[in-house]
N, C-alpha and C positions, 0 to 999 in steps of 0.2 A: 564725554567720557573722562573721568578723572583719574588724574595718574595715581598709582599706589604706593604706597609711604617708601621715604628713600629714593623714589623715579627718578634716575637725574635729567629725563628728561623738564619736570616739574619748575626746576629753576631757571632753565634758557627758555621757556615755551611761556614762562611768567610775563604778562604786556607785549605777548607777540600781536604783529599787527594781520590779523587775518588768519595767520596757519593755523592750518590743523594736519595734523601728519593723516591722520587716519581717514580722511578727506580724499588728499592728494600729497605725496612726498617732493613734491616740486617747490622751491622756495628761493628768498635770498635771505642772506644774514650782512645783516650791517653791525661792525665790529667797533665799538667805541672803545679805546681806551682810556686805561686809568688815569694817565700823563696827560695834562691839560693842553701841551704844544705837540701830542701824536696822531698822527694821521686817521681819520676814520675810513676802515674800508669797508665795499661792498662788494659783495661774491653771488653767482648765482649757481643753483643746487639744486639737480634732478632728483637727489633720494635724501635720505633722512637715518639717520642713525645719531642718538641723544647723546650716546656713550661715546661718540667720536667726534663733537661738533670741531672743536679747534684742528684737530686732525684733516676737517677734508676742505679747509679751503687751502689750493694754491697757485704759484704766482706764475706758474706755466702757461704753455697753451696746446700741449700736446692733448687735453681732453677737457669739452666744456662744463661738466660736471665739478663743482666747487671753485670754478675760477673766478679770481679777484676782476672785476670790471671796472672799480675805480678806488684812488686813494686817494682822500677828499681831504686837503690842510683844514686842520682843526676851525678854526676861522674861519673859516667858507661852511663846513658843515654848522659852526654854531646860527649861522645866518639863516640856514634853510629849514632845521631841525625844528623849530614852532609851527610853521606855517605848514611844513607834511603831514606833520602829527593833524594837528587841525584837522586837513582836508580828509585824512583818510579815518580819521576815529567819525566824521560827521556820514561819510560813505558806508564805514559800518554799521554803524548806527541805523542807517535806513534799512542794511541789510540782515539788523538784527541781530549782529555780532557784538562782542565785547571789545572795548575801546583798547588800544595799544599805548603805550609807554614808551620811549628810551630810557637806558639804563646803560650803566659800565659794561663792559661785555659783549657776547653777542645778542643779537635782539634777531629773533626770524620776523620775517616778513613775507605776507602771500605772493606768488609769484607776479601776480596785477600789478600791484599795489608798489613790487622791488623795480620793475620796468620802468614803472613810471618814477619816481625816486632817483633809477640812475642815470636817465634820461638827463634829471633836472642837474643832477650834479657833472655828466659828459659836461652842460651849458658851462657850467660855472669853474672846471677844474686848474682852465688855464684865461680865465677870461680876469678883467681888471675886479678889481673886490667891488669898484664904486658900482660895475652894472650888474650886481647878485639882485641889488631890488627889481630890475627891468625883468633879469630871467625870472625870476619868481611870479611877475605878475604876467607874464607872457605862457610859462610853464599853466600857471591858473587859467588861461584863456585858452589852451588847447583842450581837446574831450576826451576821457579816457582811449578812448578810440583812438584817436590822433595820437596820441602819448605813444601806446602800444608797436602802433606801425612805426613808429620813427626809432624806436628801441629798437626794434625787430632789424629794422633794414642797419642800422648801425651797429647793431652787436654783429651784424654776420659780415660787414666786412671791417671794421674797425673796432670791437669791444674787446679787446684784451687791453688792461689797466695800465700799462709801458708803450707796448710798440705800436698801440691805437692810437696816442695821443697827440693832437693837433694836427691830424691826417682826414684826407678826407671826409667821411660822414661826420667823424666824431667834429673837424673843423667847422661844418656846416651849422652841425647844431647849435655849436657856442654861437655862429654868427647867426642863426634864424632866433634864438632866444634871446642874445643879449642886444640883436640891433635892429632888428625888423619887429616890426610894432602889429603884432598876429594878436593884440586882444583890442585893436580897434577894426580887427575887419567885421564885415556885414558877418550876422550871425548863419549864413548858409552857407559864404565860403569859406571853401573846404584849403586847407593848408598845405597839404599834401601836394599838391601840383605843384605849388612855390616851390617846395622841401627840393622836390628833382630839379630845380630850375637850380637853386644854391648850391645842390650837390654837384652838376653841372659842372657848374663856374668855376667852384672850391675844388673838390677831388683833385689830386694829381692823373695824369694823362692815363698811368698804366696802371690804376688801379680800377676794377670792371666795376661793372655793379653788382653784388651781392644777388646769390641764387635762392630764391625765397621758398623755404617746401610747403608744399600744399597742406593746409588748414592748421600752420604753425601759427601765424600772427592770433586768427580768433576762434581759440580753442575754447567753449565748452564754458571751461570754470570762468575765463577771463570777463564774462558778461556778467558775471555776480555782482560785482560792486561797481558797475558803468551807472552814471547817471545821466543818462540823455534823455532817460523821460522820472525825472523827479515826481513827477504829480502821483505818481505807482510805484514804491517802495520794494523794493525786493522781499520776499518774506526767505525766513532762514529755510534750508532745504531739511525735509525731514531724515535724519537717519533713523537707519533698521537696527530693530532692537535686537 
């Protein structure tokens, strides 16, 4: 569907990676600014309105809807910024979508594709600059699948972009990507078991573990661009004319 002349949605939905509002209005926006030393953030976004994008992300936590999940020193996101693009323009691809871009501004992103993304960046937000290449190559050895659950259980008890950081889950993750070496294990085991072993360890005492609601983690859309059986290509979903 093409937007009609003047759409403002047209300009921010330009090299988005995966969205499609009329799809699903669930997304995240990763906000690049224009200032070469400003923070890049990421927010995640249950609804969609083109006319309000800068408007609905904020730095609260009184509601999940537009909340910032991380803000990523320029430097650190210029580290990761190639290598997502990559992975997820080659995942579209299979899925027979159009490739995505960064740009100045906001860039949407499909909600898949924003998990995994912020996942990679919880790794790296407070971790040393020298092991971004470790997280990166470790981030690349989990499965979409993997990615998702370890989002999942970390947004809901540590993802707000201030009072999340270096706590608990979010601690774990820096330490299961940037120092535990998950892209040499055998190709069946599973991660996830470790994850709770580090969350364990890590967590502070009187923080619980996160109440997970049923069929949140593997919703539906989220298996559109998984590649755990490459050899079968997703083909694009037909919409109704």
């Amino acid at each position: 569907m093409k937007a009609p002349p003047n759409d403002p949605a047209r300009d921010v939905l330009a090299g988005a990676f995966g969205f499609e509002p009329e799809e699903s209005p669930a997304h995240f926006l990763v906000h690049i600014p224009t200032g070469s030393t400003l923070q890049v953030e990421i927010s995640e976004h249950l609804s969609w309105d083109a006319e309000r994008v800068q408007f609905s992300v904020h730095y609260g936590i009184e509601r999940d809807d537009g909340q910032v999940r991380c803000r990523l020193p320029r430097s650190k996101w210029n580290e990761i910024a190639e290598v997502v693009r990559a992975e997820f323009n080659a995942r579209l691809k299979k899925a027979g979508r159009k490739p995505g871009k960064w740009k100045p501004g906001y860039n949407p992103v499909a909600r898949i594709l924003g998990k995994e993304l912020t996942l990679l960046a919880w790794a790296i937000e407070d971790a040393d600059p020298a092991l971004t290449a470790t997280a990166v190559a470790n981030w690349q050895g989990l499965s979409p699948e993997e990615r998702w659950w370890l989002y999942t259980m970390t947004a809901a008890a540590t993802g707000h972009h201030s009072t999340g950081r270096n706590r608990g889950w979010r601690k774990a993750v820096r330490f299961a990507l940037t120092e535990n070496p998950v892209t040499h294990r055998v190709s069946d085991q599973p991660v996830v078991p470790e994850f709770f072993r580090l969350v364990s360890e890590q967590a502070s005492a009187d923080e619980p573990l996160p109440v997970r609601r049923p069929g949140y983690l593997l919703e539906k859309p989220e298996r559109e661009y998984g590649t755990e059986k490459p050899e079968k290509p997703l083909a694009r979903k037909e919409t109704a004319s």
